[in-house]
N, C-alpha and C positions, 0 to 999 in steps of 0.2 A: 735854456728856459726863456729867454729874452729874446728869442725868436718870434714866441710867439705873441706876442705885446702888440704888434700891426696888427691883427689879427683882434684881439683885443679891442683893439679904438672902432678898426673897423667894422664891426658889428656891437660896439657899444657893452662890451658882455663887463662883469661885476671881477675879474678876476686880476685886474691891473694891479691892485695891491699884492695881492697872496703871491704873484708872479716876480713880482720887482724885490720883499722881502726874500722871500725863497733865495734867486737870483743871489743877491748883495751877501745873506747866511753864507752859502757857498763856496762864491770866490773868496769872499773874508777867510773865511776859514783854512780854502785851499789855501794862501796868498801867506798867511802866518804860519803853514804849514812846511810852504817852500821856503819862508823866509831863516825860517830856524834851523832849516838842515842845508841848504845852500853851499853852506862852508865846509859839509862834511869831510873829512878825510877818505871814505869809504867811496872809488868812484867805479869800482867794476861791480857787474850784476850777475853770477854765479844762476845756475839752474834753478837754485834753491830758491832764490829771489827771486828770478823770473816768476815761480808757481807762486809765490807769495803775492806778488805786484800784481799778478794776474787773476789771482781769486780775491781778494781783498780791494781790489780797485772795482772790479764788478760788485761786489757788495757794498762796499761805500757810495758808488756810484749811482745805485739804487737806494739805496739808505737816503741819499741828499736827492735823489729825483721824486721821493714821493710825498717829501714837504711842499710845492705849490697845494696838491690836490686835499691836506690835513688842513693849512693855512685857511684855504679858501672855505673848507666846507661842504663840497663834495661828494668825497669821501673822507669821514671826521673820523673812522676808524684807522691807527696807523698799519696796523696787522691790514686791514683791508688794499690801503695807499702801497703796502711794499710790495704785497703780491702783486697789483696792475703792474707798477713799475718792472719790478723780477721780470714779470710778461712781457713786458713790453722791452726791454735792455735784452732778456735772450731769444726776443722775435716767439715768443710763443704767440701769443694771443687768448689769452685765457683771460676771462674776465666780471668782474664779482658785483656788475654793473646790471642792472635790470632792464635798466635805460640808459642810452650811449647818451642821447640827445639830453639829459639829466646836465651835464657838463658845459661850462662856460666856453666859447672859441678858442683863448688862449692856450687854457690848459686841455684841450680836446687837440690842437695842433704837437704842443707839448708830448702828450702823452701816443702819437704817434710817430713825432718824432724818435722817441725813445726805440723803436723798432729800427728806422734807418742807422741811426746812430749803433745798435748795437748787431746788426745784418753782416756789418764787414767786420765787427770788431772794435771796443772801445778803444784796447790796446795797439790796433795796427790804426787807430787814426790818430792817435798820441805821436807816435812813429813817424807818420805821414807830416804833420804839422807842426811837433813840438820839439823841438832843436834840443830840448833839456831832456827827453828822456831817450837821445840818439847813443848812448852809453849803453851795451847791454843789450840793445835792440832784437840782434838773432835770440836772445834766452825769452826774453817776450814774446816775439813771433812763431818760437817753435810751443811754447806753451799755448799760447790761444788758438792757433791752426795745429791742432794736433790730432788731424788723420794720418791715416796711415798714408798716403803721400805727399808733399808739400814741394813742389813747384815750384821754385823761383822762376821770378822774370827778370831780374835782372841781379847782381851778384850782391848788390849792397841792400839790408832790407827796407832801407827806408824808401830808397829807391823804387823796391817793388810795391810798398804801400800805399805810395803816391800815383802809382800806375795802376793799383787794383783799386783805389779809389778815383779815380777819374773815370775807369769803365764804368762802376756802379753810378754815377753821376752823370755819364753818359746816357746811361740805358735809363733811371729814373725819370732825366728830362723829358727823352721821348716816350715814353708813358705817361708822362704829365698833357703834353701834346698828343696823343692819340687820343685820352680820356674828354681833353676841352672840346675835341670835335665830336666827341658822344654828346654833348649836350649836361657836361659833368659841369659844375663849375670851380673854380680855381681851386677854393680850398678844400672840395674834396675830393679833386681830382691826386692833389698835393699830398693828401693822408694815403688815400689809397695805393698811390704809385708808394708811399714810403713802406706799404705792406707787403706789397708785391713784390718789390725785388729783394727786400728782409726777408721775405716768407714769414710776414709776423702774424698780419691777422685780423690788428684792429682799425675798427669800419666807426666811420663817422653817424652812422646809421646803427640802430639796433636789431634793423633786416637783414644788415649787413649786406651783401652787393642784392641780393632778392629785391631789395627798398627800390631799385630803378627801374627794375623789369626790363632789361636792354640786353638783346640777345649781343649787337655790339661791344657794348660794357663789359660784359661776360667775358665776350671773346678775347678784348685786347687784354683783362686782368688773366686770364685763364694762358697766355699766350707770355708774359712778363715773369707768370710764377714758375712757366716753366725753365725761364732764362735765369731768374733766381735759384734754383735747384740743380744748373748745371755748372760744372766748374768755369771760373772762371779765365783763368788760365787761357780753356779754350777761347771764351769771347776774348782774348787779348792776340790769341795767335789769329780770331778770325777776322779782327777789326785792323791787323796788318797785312788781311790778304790771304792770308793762311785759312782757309772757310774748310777746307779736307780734314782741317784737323780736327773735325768735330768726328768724323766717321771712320776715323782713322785711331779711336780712344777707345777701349773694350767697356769702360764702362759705360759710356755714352751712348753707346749702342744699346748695352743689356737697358740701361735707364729706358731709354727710349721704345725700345722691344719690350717691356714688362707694360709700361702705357699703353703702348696700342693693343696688348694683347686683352688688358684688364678693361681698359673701355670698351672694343670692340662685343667681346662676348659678355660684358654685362649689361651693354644696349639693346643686345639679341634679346638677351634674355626677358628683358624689363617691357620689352616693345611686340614680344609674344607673348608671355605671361598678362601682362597689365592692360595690351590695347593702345599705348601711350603714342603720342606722335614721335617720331621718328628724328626730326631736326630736335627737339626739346629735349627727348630725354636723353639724344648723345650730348647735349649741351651740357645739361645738369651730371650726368654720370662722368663727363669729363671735367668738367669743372671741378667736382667733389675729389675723383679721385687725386687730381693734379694738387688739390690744396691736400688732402691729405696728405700724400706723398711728397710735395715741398717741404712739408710743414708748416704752409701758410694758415689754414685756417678759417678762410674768408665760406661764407655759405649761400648760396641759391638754392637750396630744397634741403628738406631732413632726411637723410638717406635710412634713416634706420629702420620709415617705414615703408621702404621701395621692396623688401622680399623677407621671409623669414630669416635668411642666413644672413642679411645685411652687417647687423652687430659682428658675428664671428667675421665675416669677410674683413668689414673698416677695424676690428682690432688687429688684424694679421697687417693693414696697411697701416695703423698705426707704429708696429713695430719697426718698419722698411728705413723710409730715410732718402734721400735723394742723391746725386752727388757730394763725394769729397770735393773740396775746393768750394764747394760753392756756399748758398749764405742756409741751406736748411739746417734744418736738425737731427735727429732720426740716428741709427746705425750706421748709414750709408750702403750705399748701393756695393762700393768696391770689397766691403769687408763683407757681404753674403757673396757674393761674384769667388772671390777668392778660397770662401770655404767650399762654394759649390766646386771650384775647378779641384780644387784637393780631395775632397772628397771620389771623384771620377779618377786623378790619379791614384788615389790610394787602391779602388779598383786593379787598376790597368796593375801596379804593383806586386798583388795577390795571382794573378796570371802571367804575370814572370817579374820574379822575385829579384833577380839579379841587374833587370832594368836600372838605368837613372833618366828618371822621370821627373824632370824640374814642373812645379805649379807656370805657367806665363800669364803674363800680363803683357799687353801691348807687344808681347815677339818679346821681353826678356825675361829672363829664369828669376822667380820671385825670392828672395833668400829664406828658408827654414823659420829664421830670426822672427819674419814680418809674420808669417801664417801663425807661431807661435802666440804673436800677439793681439794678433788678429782672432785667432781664438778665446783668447784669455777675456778679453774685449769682448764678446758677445757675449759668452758666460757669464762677468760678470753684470753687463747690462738687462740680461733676461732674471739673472740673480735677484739684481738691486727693484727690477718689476716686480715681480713675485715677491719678496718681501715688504715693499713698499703698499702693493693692491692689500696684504692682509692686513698693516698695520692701519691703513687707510678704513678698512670695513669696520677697525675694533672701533671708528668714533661714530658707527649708525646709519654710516654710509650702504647702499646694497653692491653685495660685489661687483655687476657688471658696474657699478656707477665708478665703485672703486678701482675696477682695472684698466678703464676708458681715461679718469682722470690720472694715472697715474704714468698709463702710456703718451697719453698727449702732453702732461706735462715734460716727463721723460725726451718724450723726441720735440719738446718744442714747440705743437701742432695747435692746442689750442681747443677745439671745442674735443669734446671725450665722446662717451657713449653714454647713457640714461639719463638722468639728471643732470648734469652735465654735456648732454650732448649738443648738436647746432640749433636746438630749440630750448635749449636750457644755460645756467650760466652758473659760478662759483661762487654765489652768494649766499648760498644755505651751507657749506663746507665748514665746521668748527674752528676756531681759531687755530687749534692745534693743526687740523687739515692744512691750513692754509701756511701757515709758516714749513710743515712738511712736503707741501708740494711745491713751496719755492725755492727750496734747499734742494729738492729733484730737477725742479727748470736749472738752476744754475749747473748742478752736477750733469745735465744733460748737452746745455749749452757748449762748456766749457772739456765734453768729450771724459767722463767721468777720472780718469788719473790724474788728473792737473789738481782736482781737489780732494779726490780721495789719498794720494798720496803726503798729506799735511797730516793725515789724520795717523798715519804710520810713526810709531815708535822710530825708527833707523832715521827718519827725514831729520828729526831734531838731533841727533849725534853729530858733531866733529868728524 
């Protein structure tokens, strides 16, 4: 939080107090928190604890990030202050804000940092930097990275935390640096890059990137979100030299194959139908879809009113997701890849029955195990939608608004569809709304087992 205090003096903004209390509440609290348990005799961390540490440190973590913005005034509502925060800690971008520019510098930096900070993970930078919580480490990291692949880089996890946070801070920089030569200036160059490679969303601006009008602006966020959405992994094997290894990944490919395909033919389509120019509207149609499909969220045009099928198209791209590994949200790419490949072997199956037809991925045979879960996993995702959009409409919402908001919060994504959409915001959503779609961010964020499993009778048994 005390980040953003420079920030603060230097544009003279009113929020130095509510920042510095906030701040001091905090560590206070952490600080007697650690001091009491310190001496515990308990020093392993069990699965069970992992899923505990890891959904309860995210809710705390939120809990105490959205006292600045109560403090200060605001946002005087706290149901208001938890759901930014919620947004901003699981890189949605959803926002209950009418006006961004409403907000003082400090806590406007603040509340964007919240997105970098929770892009890699709150727990893998605990990992990365805190020596006290290297105990346990693997039941933490398999709990917070929990797609259906997880990649080490290196054997030890802290290890690799500290390696998958130096790329993200690599790649940051130089987005900070390609933004200052748009003619961006520092600090929102600074907010923007922190949304970009989170795929979070929120824009210093209430235009959100449209406010600059800069086809270059465009270009370098639209090109960042797309490195945010890819695994990382790869950027680590690419930035050893390893640059094949991007084309050489099946899902990287399909990612990359579904983009071009989904841009290409709906620029055709927009630029016969509409008349529109040709540079502009691949610009805006890529931009949209890349943030959709990151789960960034950032906006340059309202797509809802670019054709009649718009709505139906961006909810289908709300569901998708971008890369495993990487910092989106969404389903991911590898978990439809793999039922689609199953799918075609179940096929090939039925035409000779006595075959063994392993699913692949990358050249190896996927185990039963994974597709099982892999299935379970969409079902219950498409489940907890669908249940979630109706309970959503019983508070007056209209359905598309309700299943726009409920997929975006789900994957992450940030603006939804109708009222909600990228010309609208979450500030008319009932209280009840909003403490339920921040319990969806989180259960979305966190790859929905890691917290629906607490809620399981068997978890609390012996």
């Amino acid at each position: 939080m005390m980040l953003g205090l420079p920030f603060s003096f230097y544009y003279q903004s009113d929020d130095v107090f509510a920042i510095l209390i906030s701040s001091i509440l905090t560590s206070s609290i952490g600080l007697l928190t650690w001091f009491f348990t310190k001496n515990s005799e308990r020093k392993d961390v069990g699965k069970r604890e992992g899923y505990l540490i890891v959904t309860f440190g995210w809710i705390l973590m939120s809990a105490f990030g959205a006292i600045p913005f109560v403090v200060h005034g605001s946002i005087p509502s706290y149901t208001d202050a938890f759901f930014e925060t919620v947004s901003g800690f699981t890189t949605t971008g959803a926002s209950i804000l009418p006006r961004v520019e409403v907000l003082p510098y400090g806590l406007m930096f603040w509340r964007s940092m919240t997105h970098w900070i929770g892009g890699m993970g709150i727990i893998v930078l605990s990992i990365a930097i805190l020596p006290l919580l290297g105990i346990g480490g693997m039941q933490l990291y398999q709990a917070e990275v929990a797609g259906p692949t997880k990649d080490k880089l290196h054997p030890r996890v802290r290890e690799t935390a500290k390696r998958l946070w130096a790329i993200y801070f690599f790649l940051t920089s130089l987005e900070v640096v390609f933004l200052l030569f748009g003619d961006m200036n520092l600090f929102d160059s600074l907010c923007h890059s922190f949304g970009s490679l989170a795929t979070g969303g929120f824009s210093t601006r209430t235009l959100s990137v449209a406010y600059y009008n800069s086809a270059y602006i465009e270009y370098v966020i639209l090109f960042f979100m797309f490195l945010g959405g890819t695994n990382f992994t790869l950027h680590y094997l690419a930035l050893n030299g390893k640059i094949k290894s991007y084309f050489k990944d099946d899902e990287f490919k399909f990612y990359l194959g579904l983009i071009a395909i989904t841009v290409i033919s709906l620029t055709i389509y927009l630029v016969i139908a509409n008349g529109t120019p040709i540079e502009k509207t691949f610009r805006n149609v890529a931009f949209s879809i890349l943030s959709i499909l990151t789960s960034t969220g950032f906006a340059t045009a309202d797509y809802e009113l670019w054709a009649p099928f718009a709505s139906t198209f961006f909810l289908i791209m709300l569901l998708l997701g971008a890369c495993a590994g990487s910092t989106s949200g969404g389903v991911k790419m590898i978990r439809y890849q793999l039922l689609i490949k199953n799918s075609l072997v179940e096929v090939k199956r039925l035409l000779h029955p006595n075959a063994i037809v392993p699913v692949r991925h990358n050249g190896k045979a996927v185990p039963n195990e994974i597709i099982a879960k892999v299935s379970a996993f969409v079902l219950t995702y498409l489940g907890i939608f669908a249940t979630g959009s109706l309970i959503l409409s019983t508070t007056g919402l209209d359905l598309k608004s309700s299943m726009g908001s409920v997929a975006a919060c789900m994957a992450n994504i940030g603006p939804g569809l109708g009222q909600t959409g990228p010309a609208g915001n979450y500030s008319e959503i009932t209280v009840f709304g909003k403490w339920l779609l921040s319990f969806l961010m989180l259960l979305g964020r966190l790859e929905l087992f890691t917290v629906l499993i607490i809620f399981t009778p068997y978890f609390w048994k012996k």
